[in-house]
C-alpha positions in Angstrom: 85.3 125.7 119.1 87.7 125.5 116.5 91.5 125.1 116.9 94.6 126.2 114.6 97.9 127.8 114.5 99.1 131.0 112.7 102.7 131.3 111.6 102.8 135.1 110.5 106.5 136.2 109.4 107.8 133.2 111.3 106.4 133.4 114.3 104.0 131.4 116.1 100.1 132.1 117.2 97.6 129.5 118.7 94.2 130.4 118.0 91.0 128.9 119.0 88.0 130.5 117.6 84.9 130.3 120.6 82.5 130.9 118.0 80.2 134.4 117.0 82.5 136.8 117.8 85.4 135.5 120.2 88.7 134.2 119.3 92.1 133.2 121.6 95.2 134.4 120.3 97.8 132.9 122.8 95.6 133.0 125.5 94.2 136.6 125.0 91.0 136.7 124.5 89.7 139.6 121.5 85.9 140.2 120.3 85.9 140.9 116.6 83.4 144.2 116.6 83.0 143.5 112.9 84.5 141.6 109.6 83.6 141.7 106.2 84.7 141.9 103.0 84.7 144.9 100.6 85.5 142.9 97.5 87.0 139.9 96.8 90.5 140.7 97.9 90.0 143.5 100.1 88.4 143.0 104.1 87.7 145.3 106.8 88.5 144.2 110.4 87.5 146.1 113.6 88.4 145.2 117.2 87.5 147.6 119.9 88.5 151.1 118.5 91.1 149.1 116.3 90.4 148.9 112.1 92.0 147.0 109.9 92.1 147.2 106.3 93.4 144.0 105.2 94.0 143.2 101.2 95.3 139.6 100.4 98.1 138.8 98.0 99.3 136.0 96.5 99.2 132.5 97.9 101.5 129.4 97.6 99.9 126.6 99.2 99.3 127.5 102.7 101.1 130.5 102.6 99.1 133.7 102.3 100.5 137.3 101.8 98.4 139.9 103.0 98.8 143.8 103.4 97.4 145.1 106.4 98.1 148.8 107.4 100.8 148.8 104.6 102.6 146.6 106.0 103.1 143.2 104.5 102.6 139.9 106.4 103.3 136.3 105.5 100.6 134.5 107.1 100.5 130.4 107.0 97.4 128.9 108.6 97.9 125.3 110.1 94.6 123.2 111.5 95.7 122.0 115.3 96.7 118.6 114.0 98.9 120.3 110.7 100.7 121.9 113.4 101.6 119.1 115.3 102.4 117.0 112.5 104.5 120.0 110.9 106.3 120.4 114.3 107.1 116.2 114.4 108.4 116.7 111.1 111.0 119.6 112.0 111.5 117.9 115.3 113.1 115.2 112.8 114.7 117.0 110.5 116.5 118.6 113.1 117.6 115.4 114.6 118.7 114.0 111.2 121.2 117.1 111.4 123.2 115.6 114.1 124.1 112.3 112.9 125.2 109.8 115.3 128.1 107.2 113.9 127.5 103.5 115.6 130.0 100.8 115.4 128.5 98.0 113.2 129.7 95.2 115.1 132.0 94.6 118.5 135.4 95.7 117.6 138.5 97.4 118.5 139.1 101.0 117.4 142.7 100.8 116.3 142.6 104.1 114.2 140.9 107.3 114.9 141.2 109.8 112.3 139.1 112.9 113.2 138.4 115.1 116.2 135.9 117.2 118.0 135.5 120.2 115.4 137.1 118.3 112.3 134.9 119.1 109.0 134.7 116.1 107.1 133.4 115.3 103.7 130.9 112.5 102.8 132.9 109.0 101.9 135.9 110.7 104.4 137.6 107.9 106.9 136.5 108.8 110.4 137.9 105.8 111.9 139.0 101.9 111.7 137.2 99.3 113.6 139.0 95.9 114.0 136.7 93.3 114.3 137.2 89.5 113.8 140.9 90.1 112.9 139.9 92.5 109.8 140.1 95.7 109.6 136.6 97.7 108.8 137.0 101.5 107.7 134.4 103.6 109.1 133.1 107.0 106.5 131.1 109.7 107.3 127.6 109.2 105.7 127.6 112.8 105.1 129.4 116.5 104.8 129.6 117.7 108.3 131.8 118.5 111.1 132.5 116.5 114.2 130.4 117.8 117.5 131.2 114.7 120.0 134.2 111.9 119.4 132.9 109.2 122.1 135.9 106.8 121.8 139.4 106.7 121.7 142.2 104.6 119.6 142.5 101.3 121.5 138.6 101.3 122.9 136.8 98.1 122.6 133.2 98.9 121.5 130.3 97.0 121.4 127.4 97.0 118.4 125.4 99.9 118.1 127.7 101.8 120.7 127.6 105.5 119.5 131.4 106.2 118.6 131.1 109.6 116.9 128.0 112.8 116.5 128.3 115.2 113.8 126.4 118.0 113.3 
């Protein structure tokens, strides 16, 4: 039994083939009457009283294009562990979107110059965090805008405390 995902036109398919002639599409179950090839580039596909003609294009990577019934598909094909490692890594890069701001150090938040919805530009002042009698400025790591402001001007905060999320 053999395990992998299809992403065709951005959308999602589990597959597990069973072996000879049964394969699992998202827990459907299909018997492939018949497959082969008519040249190099060119297959035939038939599933019950379904045919498909099916003529690859060009590939990049793991990204196919094929033509079947004259429509055209982008197919990427992903083993069962691809997928879950693909899926950790967008699982991450959608976290690293929504940057959380954490005070350094215990402090004092004696300034606070942005609010919920402000757009902010990397290096911007987004508050001042008075700790040990100085004054520490506090800039957005990024270009963003403001989706949670945690704290208010006169809050003592503790290290690592999240003060402000952008997204």
């Amino acid at each position: 039994m053999i395990d992998f995902v299809i992403e065709l036109n951005n959308k999602k398919y589990s597959v597990i083939y069973k072996g000879g002639k049964k394969i699992i599409i998202n827990n459907s179950e299909y018997t492939i009457d018949e497959f082969y090839g008519k040249n190099e580039n060119e297959f035939l596909l038939r599933t019950g009283r379904k045919v498909y003609n099916i003529v690859s294009g060009k590939s990049e990577g793991s990204a196919f294009t094929y033509n079947i019934g004259g429509n055209l598909y982008r197919l990427k094909l992903y083993t069962a562990l691809q997928h879950i490692i693909q899926s950790s890594r967008e699982s991450i890069q959608s976290k690293e979107k929504h940057s959380e701001i954490k005070a350094p150090m215990p402090g004092l938040i004696v300034k606070l110059h942005v609010q919920k919805g402000s757009v902010v530009k990397k290096g911007q002042s987004l508050l001042v965090l008075e700790a040990m009698k100085m004054e520490n400025e506090i800039q957005s790591p990024r270009d963003g805008k403001i989706k949670e402001v945690r704290i208010k001007s006169g809050t003592s905060v503790e290290k690592n405390e999240i003060l402000i999320v952008m997204e």
